[in-house]
Legacy VTK file of the C-alpha trace (Angstrom):
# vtk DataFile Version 3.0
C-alpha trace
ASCII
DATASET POLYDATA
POINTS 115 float
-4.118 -40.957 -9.320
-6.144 -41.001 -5.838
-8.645 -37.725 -4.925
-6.420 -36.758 -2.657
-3.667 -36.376 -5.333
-6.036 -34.949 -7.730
-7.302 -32.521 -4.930
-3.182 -31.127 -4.311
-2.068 -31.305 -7.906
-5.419 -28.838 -8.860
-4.408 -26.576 -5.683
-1.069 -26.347 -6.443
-1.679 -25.246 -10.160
-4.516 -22.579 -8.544
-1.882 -21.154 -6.359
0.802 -20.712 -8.929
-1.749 -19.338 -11.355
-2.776 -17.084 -8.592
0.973 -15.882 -7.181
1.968 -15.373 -11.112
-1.097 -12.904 -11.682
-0.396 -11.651 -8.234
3.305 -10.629 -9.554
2.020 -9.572 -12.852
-0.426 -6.742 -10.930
2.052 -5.796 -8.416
4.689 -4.557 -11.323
2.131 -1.995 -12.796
2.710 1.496 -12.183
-0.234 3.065 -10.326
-2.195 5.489 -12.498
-2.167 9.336 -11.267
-5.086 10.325 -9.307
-5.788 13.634 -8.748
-8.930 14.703 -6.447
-11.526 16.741 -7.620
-11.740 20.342 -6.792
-13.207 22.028 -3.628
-17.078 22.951 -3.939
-16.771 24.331 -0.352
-15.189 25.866 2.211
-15.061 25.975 5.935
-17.559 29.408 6.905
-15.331 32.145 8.570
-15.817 32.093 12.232
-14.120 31.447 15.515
-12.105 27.982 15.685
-11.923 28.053 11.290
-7.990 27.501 11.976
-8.646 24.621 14.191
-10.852 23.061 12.319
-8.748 23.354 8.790
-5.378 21.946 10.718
-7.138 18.934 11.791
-10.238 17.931 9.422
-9.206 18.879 6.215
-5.656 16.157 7.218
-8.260 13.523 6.254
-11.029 14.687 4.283
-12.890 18.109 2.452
-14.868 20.630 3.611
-17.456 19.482 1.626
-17.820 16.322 4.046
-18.913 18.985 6.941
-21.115 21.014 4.248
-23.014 17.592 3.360
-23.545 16.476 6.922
-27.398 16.800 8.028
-28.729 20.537 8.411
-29.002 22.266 11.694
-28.002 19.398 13.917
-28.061 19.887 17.331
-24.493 20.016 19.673
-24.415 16.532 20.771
-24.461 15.699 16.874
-21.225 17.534 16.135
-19.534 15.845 19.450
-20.273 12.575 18.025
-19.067 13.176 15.011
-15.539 14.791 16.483
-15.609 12.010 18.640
-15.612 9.399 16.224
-13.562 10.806 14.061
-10.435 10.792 17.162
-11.612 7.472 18.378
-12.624 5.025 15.328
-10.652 7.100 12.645
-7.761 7.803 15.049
-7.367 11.771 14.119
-4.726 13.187 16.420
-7.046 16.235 17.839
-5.977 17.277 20.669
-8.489 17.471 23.937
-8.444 20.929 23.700
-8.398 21.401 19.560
-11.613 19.058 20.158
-13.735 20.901 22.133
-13.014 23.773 19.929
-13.331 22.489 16.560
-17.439 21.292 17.920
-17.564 24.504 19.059
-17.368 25.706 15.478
-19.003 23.274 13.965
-21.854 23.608 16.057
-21.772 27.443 15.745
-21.369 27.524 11.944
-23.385 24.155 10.687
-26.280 24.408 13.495
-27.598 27.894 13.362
-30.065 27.793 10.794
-28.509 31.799 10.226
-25.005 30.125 9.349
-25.977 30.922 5.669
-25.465 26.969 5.130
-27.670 25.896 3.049
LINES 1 116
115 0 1 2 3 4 5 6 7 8 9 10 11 12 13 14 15 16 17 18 19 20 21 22 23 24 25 26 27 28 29 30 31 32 33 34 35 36 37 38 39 40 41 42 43 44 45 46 47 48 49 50 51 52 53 54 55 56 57 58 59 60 61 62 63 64 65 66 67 68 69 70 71 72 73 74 75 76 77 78 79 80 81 82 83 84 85 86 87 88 89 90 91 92 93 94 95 96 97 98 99 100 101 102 103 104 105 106 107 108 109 110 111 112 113 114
């Protein structure tokens, strides 16, 4: 048999090896996951409701509780910023601007009782 032939016949068997397994894992049922618990929650203050309808869609309040202490405004723009433009959350222009407001308000002041 010539290389070339040796080289198909050894793909061929890697790719039906590979599509077999590939059935195999798709026909497993997924195992439950359930997330862990809350260890925070959003601090009472103007724009709260704002900020629960549209952050906690994608992640916890604990991702805005471990952000960096007592950042300044144009941190918390950023960060609402990214989150509509590389993550795509559907915050309105007007839910934006008040959801940094809060953030800034209740995760800037060092007197927010943060941390």
């Amino acid at each position: 048999m010539n290389p070339f032939a040796q080289t198909l016949l050894a793909f061929l068997a890697l790719a039906t090896a590979g599509s077999a397994a590939a059935r195999e894992t798709g026909s497993k049922t997924p195992q439950p996951y359930s997330a862990p618990s809350e260890t925070s929650r959003f601090i009472e203050a103007p724009g709260i409701n704002l900020a629960q309808r549209y952050c906690l869609t994608c992640h916890s309040a604990d991702y805005v509780s471990t952000q960096p202490p007592h950042m300044p405004a144009a941190f918390w723009q950023n960060e609402v910023t990214k989150m509509r433009n590389a993550y795509g959350a559907p915050i309105p222009d007007e839910a934006a601007k008040a959801i940094t407001d809060y953030l800034m308000a209740t995760y800037s002041e060092p007197s927010a009782g943060r941390r």
